[in-house]
Structure formats: structure tokens, C-alpha cells
C-alpha positions in Angstrom: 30.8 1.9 16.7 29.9 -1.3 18.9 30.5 -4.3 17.4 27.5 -5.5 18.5 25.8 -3.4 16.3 27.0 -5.5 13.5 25.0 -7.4 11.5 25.3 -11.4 11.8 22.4 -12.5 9.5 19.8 -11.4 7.0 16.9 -13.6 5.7 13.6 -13.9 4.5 10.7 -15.5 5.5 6.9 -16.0 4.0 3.9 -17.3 5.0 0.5 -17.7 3.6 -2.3 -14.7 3.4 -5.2 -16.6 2.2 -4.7 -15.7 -1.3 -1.1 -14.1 -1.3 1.5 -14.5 0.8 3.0 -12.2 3.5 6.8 -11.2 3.5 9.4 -10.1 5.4 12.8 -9.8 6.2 14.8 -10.4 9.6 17.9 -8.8 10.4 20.1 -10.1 13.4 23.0 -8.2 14.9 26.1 -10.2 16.5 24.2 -8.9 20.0 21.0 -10.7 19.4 19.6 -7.5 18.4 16.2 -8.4 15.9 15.0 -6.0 13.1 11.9 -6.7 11.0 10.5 -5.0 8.3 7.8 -6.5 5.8 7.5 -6.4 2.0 5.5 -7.7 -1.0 5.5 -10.0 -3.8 2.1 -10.5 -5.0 1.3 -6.7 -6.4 3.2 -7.2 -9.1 6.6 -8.0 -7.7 8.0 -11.3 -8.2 11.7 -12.5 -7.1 11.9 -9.8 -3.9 13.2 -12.5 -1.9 15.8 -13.5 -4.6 17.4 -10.3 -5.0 17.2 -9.8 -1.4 19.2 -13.2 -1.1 22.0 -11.7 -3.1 22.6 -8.8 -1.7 22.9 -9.8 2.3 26.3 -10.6 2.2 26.9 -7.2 1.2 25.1 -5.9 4.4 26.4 -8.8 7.1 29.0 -7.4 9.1 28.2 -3.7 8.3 26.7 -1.4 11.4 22.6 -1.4 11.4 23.5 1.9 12.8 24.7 3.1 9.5 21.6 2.2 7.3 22.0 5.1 4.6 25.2 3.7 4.0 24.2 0.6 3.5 21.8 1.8 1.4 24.1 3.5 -0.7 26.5 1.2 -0.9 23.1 -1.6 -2.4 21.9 1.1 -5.0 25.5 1.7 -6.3 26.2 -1.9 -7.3 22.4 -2.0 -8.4 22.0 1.1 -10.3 21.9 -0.7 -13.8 18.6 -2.4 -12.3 17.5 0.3 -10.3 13.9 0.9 -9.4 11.0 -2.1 -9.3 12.4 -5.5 -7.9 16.0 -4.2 -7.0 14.7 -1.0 -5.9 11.7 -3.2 -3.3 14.7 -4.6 -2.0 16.6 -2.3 -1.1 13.3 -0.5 0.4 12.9 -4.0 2.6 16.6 -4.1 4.2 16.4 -0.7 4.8 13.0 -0.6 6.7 14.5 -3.8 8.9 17.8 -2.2 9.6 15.8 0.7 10.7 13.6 -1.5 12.9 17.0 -2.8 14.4 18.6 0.5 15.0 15.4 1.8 16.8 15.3 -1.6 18.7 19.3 -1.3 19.5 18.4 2.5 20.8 15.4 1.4 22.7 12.9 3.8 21.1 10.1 3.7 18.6 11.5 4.5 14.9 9.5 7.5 14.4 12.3 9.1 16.8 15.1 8.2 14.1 12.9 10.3 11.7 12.5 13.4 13.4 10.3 12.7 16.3 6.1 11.9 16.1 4.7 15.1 15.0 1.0 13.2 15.8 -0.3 10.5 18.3 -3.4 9.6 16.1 -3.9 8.8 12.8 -7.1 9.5 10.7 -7.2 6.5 8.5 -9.6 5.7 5.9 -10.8 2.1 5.3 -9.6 0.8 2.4 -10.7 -1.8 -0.5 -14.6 -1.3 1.2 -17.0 -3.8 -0.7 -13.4 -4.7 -2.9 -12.2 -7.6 -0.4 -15.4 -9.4 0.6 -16.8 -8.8 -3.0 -14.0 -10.4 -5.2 -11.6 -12.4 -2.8 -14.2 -14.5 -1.2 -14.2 -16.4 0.9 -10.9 -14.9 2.4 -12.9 -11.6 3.8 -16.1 -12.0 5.7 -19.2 -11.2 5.6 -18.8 -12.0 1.7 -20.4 -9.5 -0.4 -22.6 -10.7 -3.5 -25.0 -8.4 -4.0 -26.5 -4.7 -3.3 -27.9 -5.5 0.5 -24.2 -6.7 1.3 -22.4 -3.1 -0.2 -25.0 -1.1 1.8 -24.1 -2.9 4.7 -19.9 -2.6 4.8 -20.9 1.4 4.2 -23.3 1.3 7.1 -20.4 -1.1 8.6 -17.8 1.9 8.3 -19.8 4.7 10.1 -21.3 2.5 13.3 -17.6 1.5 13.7 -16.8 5.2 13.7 -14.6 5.5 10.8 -14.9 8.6 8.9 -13.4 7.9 5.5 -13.4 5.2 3.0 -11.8 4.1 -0.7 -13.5 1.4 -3.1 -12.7 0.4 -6.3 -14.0 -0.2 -9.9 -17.6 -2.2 -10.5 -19.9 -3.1 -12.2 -23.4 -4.5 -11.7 -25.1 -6.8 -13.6 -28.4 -8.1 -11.8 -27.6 -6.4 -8.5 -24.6 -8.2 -8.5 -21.4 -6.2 -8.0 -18.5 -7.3 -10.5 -15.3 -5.8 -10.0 -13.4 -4.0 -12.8 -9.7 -4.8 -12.9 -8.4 -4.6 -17.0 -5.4 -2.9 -16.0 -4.2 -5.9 -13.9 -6.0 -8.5 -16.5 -9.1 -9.4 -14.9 -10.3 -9.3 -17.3 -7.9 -8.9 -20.0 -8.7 -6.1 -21.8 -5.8 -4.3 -22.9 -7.5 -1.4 -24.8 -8.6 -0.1 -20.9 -11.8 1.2 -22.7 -14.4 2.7 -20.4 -17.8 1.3 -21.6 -21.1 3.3 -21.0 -22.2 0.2 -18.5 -19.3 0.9 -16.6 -19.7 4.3 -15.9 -23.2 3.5 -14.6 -21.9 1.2 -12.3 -19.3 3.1 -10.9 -21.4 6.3 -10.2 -24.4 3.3 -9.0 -21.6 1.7 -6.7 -20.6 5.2 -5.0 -24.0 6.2 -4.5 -25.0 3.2 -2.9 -22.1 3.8 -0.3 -23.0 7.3 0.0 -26.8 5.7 0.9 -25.1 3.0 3.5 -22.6 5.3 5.1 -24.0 8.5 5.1 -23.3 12.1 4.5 -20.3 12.2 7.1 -18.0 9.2 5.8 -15.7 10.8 2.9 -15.6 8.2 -0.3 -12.4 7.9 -2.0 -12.3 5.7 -5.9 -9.1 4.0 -6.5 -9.0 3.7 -10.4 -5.3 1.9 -10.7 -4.3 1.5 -14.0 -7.5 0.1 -15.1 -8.0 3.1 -18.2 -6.1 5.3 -20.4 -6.0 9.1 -20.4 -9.5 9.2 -22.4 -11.3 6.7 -19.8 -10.0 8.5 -17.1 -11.3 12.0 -18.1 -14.8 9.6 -18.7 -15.2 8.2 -15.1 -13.9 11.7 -13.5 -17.0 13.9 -15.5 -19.0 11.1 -14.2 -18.7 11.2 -10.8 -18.1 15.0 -10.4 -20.4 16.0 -8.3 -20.2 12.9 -5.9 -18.5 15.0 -3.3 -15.4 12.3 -3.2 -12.6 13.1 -1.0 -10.3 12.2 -4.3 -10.2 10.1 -6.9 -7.0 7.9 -6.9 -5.5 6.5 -10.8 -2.5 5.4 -11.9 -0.4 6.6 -14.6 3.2 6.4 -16.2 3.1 9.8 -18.4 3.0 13.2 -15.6 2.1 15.0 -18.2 -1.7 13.1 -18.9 -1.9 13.5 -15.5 -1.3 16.8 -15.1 -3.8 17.0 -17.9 -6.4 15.3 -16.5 -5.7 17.1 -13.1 -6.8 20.5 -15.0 -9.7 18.9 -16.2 -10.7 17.1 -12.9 -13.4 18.5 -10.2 -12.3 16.3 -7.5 -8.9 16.0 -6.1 -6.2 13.9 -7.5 -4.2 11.2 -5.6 -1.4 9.0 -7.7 2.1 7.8 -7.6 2.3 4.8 -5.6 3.9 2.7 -7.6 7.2 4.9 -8.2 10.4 4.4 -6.3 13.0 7.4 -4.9 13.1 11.1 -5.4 13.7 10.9 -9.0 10.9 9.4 -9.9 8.2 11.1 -8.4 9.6 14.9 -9.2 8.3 15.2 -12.9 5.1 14.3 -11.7 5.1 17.6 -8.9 6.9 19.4 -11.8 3.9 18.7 -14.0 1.2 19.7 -11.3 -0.1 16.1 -11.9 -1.0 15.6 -8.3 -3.3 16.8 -5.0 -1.8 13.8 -2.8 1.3 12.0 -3.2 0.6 8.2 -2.4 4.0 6.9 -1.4 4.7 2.9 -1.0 7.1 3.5 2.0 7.3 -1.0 2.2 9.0 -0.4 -1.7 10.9 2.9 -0.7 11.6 2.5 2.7 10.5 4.8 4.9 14.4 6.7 5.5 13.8 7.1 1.9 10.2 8.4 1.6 10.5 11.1 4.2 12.5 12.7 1.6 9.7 12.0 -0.8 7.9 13.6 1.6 10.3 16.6 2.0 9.9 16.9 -2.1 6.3 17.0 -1.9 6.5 19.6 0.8 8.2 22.2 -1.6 5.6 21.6 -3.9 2.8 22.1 -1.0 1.7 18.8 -1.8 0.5 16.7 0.9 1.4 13.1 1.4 -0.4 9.4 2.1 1.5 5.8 2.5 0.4 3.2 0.3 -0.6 0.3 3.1 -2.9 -2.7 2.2 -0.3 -5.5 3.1 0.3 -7.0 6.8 -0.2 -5.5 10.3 3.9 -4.7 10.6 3.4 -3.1 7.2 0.2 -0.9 8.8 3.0 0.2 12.0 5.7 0.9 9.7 3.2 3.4 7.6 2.0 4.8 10.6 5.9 5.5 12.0 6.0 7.7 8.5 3.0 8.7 9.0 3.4 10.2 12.1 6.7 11.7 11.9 5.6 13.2 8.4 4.5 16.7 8.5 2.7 17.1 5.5 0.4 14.2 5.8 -3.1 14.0 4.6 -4.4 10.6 5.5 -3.1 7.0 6.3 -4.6 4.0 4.4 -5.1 1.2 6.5 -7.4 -2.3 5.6 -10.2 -2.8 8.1 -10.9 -6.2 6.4 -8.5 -8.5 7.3 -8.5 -12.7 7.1 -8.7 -15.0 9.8 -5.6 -15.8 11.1 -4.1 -12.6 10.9 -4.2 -11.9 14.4 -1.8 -14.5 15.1 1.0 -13.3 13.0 2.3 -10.9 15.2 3.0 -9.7 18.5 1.2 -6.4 18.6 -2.3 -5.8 16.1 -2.6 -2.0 15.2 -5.3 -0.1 17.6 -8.3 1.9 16.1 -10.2 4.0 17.8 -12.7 6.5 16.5 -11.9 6.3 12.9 -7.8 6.7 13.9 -4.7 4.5 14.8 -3.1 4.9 17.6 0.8 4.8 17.0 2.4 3.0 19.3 5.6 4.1 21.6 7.1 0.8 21.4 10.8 0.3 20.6 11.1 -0.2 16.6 8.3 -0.3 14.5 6.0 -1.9 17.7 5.5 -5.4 16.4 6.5 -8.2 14.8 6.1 -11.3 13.2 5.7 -14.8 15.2 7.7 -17.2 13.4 6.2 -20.3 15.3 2.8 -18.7 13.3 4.3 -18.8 10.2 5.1 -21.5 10.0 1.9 -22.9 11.0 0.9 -21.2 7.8 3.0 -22.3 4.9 3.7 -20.2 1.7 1.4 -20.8 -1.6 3.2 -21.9 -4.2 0.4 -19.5 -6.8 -0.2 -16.3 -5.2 -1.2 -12.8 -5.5 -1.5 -11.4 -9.4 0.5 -14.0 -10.6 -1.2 -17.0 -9.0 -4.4 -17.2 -11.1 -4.1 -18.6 -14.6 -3.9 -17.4 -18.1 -6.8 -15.7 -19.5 -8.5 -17.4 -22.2 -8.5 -15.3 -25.5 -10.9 -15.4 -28.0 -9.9 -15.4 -31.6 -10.6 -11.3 -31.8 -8.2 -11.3 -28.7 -10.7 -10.4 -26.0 -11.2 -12.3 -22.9 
């Protein structure tokens, strides 16, 4: 083992993303070797970066070329904690050890996971109308009414992207309003689905389907934003939409499996589990057409034997990506290397000063990403950049207030 394989130092380091911030660690061997990898605290994630912070000493002077053991040796002296926040770490070192080993090697990291099956990527473009509707001004154009979500559909196709996912709305004089209970905006814990609601979902979709035409696929992410009963609702209402799937959160396999039976359209879920364990009784329960895997949280050593899993159940796979450009690469090195793979996320809509993050931007062309053959994951992160663009202090889910109740506890 060369010593200079070693790791010297492990930190984080933030910056601001308009209305959440961007993460990522940095790994440095004792050869000047640099490893990236980029994770996330705003979707529902807080303290990352702390636990992260406590667990480098463990990896300094340990071999980037031995990352499983590394691994290992984090999720023994975690395992009480394991999963969510601990388990996000240990996802984030492993991805930048990864990065470093590739780096050290001299070859893109899809070769440490098999060798790239595909070149090209299809990609759907995700959160369509969702960005420039509800995090304005962040996204431009900014949507605010019907004209502006039968342009971004018509926006999709003339840019010559094939496939895209939207979320949850409502209209209320032609204005689209989007739907988000299940992550308190607003805050309506019951998750009901209310006749209005399943008007403007099935209006929303068939506006798209008017903007982008018959040859874009329309994917609905539902989240967590129902129960078993809304769920059922919203998939008889939009039946025979034609939707490439309909994508919902859910902790119980078995409603899901339910629903799955019940469903006309294909079912995509799972994206917020973590390792092997936790996303077998959902293939054990048949709950699933597409196993959405957040290879940022897992880290993608880790998710290509999610993938494997999957594979045994001839289920296909997708990667949970709506974070930074390094976190788009790193998807598409799973992606790519992944041989059950049935489509990459990847958000079109980006804000303003993206671009100047990082050393390499992800390349589209024709409606798929091009995956790089640079050493590591192919980019990353300017820290001169960064830190032209400090942290927010109130970010992400967490950074908008308390909802007001009223005395019947509604919002």
C-alpha cells in the first residue's frame, strides 16, 4: 500500500444555493491527491456536516484505496444510529474516497464499479413547472400562471428532452399552487386528498401533455404528501394519462405493494431508504416498478448492491439526483456502470451562479448526458466560488418558519 495513498485531511465545506445550501466533503491524501463527493442538508437532513466532523479522525491515516473498509469500520461504531444522518455520512466519505481512489488511479470512477456499461444517459427533466413556480425568483423564467406551465412543457420538447417529472398542484384562478402537506406546506397532517386537488393535478398534467406533446413521457412525483387512501385517489385519477410512472413515498411495503396492485401506471418509490436492508421488504412485497436510489445518502459503492438486489427481483433502477452538478456526475457514474437502469433524474432548471461552482457542468445532448471519461467523478467544486457565495444561515426545509395554526389545528 503507498503511503501516499493515506489520508491526511477530511472536511466540509458549504456554500449558498439560492434557497439551500450546497455540500460537500474534501478528502486529501498525504500525496496531494483530492477527492470530492457532495451531499445534502436541506431535504430533511440536518447536522451532516457534524457527524461527518466526528468521524474523520477515524478515516485520516487509513488507505482511500481501501474505502469498503473504511466504510465498515464507520457503520460498526455507528450501528446504534444507523440509517438517516449517520447513515448520509457515511454515504458522503465514501463517495469522496471513491472520487480519490479513481483520481489516485487516473480513471473515471465508473471503472472502480465494473466498467461503463453506457456512454449516454436518457434523463428526464425534473421538478418541470415545480422550481420556477414555487421557488421564485431562484429559477427563471418564473412561473405564475397557465401560459408560463405550457411554456416549460413546450420548453422540454424544442430542447429535445424526451421525458419529464412535476409535482403536486393546484389551481386557483389559473394560478398554479403547489401541494406539499407531507413536508408542511401547508401543514396538514391528515395528508387528505380533497376533490379540488384531484382536479388540479389531472388539470396540471394535461396542460403539460398540451405544451409538450405526445412524445415527452410525464412522470408525477407524489412524495409523502398522502396516505394509502389519497394515494389510491390521485392514481384512479390520472389512470389513463399515459404517465411513464407515478412516483410516492411511503414507510409501510406492504400499502405499497397494495397500492401497486391496484395501480394502472407504473410505480417508482424508495428514495429516501438507506443500505440493502432497507429496501428488500419493499421488493419482497412487490411494492415497486423502479427502485429510486439516493446514491449522495448511500454512496454509490453501496447502491450498486442496491442495484444488484433490485436485479434479482427484475426490478429496474433510477438515482435520486436534484442537488449540485458533482451530485448529477456522481449519479451518472452509477448510472452508467448500473446494468439495470431505467432512467437518470437530472434538474434542467438550475440558479444563476451555478455554473461557477465547478470545474466541469454536466453535457446534454438530445434529451441525454454525456458521461464523462474524466479521472474521478469529472468535476469539482471551485472553492474560490464558494466562498464568493457564503452559507445561509435558514435553508432548505428547515429555513422557512413555523406554520401558523389555527385553533382547529389547521394551517
Amino acid at each position: 500500500m503507498s503511503k501516499g495513498s493515506r489520508v491526511a485531511r477530511l472536511q466540509t465545506l458549504s456554500c449558498s444555493a439560492g434557497w439551500r445550501n450546497y455540500y460537500f466533503v474534501k478528502v486529501t491524501t498525504e500525496d496531494g491527491v483530492v477527492g470530492w463527493s457532495e451531499f445534502d442538508e436541506a431535504f430533511g437532513s440536518p447536522g451532516i456536516s457534524a457527524v461527518i466532523a466526528q468521524l474523520a479522525p477515524r478515516v485520516i491515516g487509513q488507505s482511500v484505496m481501501n474505502h469498503e473498509t473504511i466504510r465498515e469500520d464507520l457503520a460498526c461504531v455507528t450501528r446504534p444510529g444507523a440509517g438517516g444522518v449517520v447513515g448520509q455520512a457515511l454515504g458522503a466519505i465514501e463517495n469522496a474516497l471513491l472520487d480519490a481512489k479513481a483520481r489516485a488511479l487516473g480513471v473515471p470512477c465508473y471503472e472502480l464499479l465494473g466498467g461503463r456499461i453506457r456512454d449516454r444517459l436518457r434523463v428526464y427533466w425534473s421538478h418541470c413547472v415545480t422550481w420556477r413556480a414555487s421557488r421564485r425568483p431562484h429559477y427563471q423564467p418564473e412561473i405564475t400562471d397557465v401560459a408560463g406551465v405550457r411554456a416549460v412543457a413546450r420548453e422540454v420538447r424544442e430542447r429535445g428532452f424526451t421525458a419529464l417529472k412535476t409535482n403536486l398542484f393546484r389551481y386557483e384562478n389559473d394560478k398554479p399552487q403547489a401541494w406539499v402537506p407531507g413536508f408542511g406546506r401547508p401543514f396538514n397532517p391528515d395528508l387528505n386528498v380533497s376533490r379540488d386537488l384531484l382536479r388540479g393535478v389531472r388539470r396540471h398534467l394535461e396542460i403539460l401533455r398540451e405544451g409538450a406533446g405526445p412524445g415527452v413521457d410525464i412522470l408525477l412525483d407524489l412524495n409523502f404528501n398522502a396516505k394509502t387512501e389519497g394515494y389510491l385517489r390521485i392514481l384512479r385519477e390520472v389512470a389513463d394519462l399515459g404517465l411513464l410512472w407515478v412516483e410516492l413515498d411511503t414507510r409501510n411495503p406492504a400499502a405499497l405493494g397494495w397500492l401497486r396492485s391496484q395501480a394502472k401506471v407504473p410505480i417508482a418509490s424508495c428514495e429516501t431508504l438507506i443500505g440493502v436492508q432497507q429496501f428488500l421488504p419493499f421488493l419482497e412485497h412487490g411494492a415497486v416498478d423502479v427502485v429510486i436510489v439516493d446514491t449522495p445518502w448511500n454512496g454509490v459503492w453501496q447502491s450498486m448492491k442496491v442495484a444488484a438486489v433490485a436485479e434479482a427481483y427484475e426490478v429496474n433502477v433510477a438515482c435520486h439526483n436534484f442537488y449540485g452538478h458533482l451530485c448529477t456526475l456522481m449519479n451518472a457514474h452509477f448510472c452508467a456502470a448500473v446494468p439495470n437502469l431505467r432512467i437518470m433524474e437530472a434538474d434542467i432548471d438550475r440558479i444563476a451562479w451555478d455554473h461557477e461552482l465547478f470545474t466541469h457542468l454536466p453535457v446534454y445532448e438530445d434529451g441525454h448526458l454525456v458521461v464523462p471519461d474524466r479521472p474521478g467523478w469529472g468535476t469539482e467544486p471551485i472553492e474560490e466560488a464558494l466562498k464568493a457565495h457564503p452559507p445561509l444561515d435558514r435553508h432548505g426545509m428547515m429555513g422557512s418558519l413555523a406554520p401558523q395554526r389555527t385553533a382547529r389545528g389547521g394551517a
